[in-house]
C-alpha positions as CSV (number, residue, x, y, z in Angstrom):
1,X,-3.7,-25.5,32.1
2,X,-0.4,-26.8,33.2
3,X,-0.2,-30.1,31.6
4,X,-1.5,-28.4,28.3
5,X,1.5,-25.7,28.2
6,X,3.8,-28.5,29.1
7,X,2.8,-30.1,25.9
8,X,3.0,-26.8,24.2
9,X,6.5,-26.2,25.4
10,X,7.5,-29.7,24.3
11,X,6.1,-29.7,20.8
12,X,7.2,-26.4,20.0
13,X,10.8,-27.2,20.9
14,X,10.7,-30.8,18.7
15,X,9.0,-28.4,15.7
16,X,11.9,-25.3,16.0
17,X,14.4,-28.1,15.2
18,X,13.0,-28.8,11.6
19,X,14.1,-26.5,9.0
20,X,11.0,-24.0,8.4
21,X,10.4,-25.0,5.1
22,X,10.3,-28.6,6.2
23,X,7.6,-27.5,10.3
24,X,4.4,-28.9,10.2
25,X,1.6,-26.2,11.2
26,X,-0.1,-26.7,14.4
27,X,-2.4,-24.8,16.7
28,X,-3.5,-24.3,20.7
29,X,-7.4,-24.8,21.6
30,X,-8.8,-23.0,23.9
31,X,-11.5,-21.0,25.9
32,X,-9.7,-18.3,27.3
33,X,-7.9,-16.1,24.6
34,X,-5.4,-14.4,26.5
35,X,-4.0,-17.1,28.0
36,X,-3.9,-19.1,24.9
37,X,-1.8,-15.7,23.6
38,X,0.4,-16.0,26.4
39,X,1.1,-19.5,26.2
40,X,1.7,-19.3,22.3
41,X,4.1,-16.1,22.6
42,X,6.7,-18.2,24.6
43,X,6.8,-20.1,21.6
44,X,10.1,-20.2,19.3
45,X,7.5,-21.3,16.3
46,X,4.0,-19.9,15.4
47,X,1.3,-21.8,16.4
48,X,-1.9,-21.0,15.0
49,X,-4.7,-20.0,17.7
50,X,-8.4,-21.5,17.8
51,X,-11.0,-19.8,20.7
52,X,-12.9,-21.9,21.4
53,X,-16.5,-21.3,23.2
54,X,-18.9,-23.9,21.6
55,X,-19.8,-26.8,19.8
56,X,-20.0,-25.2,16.6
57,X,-16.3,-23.4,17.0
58,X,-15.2,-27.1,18.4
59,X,-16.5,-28.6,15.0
60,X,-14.7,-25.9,12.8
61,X,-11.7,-26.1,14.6
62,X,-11.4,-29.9,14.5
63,X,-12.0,-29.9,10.8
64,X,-8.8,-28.3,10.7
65,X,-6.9,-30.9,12.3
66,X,-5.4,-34.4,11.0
67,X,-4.4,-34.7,14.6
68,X,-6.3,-33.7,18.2
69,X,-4.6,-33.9,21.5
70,X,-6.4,-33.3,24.3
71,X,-5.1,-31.3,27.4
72,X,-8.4,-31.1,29.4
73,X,-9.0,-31.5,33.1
74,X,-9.6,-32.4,35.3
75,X,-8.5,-35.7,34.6
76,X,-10.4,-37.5,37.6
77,X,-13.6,-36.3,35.7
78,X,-12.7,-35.6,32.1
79,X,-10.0,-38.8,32.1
């Protein structure tokens, strides 16, 4: 969504400032692969891709991760 690409925008610029050798990896989450691919080819740095579709995808994907940050909405529900 929105606020999630925002997010993307901003940590992909902060990333593209450290030397390559030196970037942290880090990926997008989400359910819809093409938009995930669209948000991640704006991207000055590579950042890996995880569709997700269930729990079991959620669980591998998060196994992955020393940090989550979660971009899901709606907020008024998901908060």
């Amino acid at each position: 969504g929105y606020t999630g690409s925002l997010m993307v925008e901003h940590l992909d610029a902060v990333l593209s400032m450290q030397a390559e050798s030196h970037r942290h990896q880090w990926g997008i989450a989400g359910r819809n692969i093409g938009k995930l691919q669209n948000v991640a080819s704006n991207c000055k740095t590579e950042p890996r891709i995880f569709h997700v579709t269930d729990n079991a995808q959620l669980s591998h994907m998060a196994s992955k991760c020393r940090v989550i940050i979660s971009a899901i909405g709606p907020y008024s529900i998901c908060g």
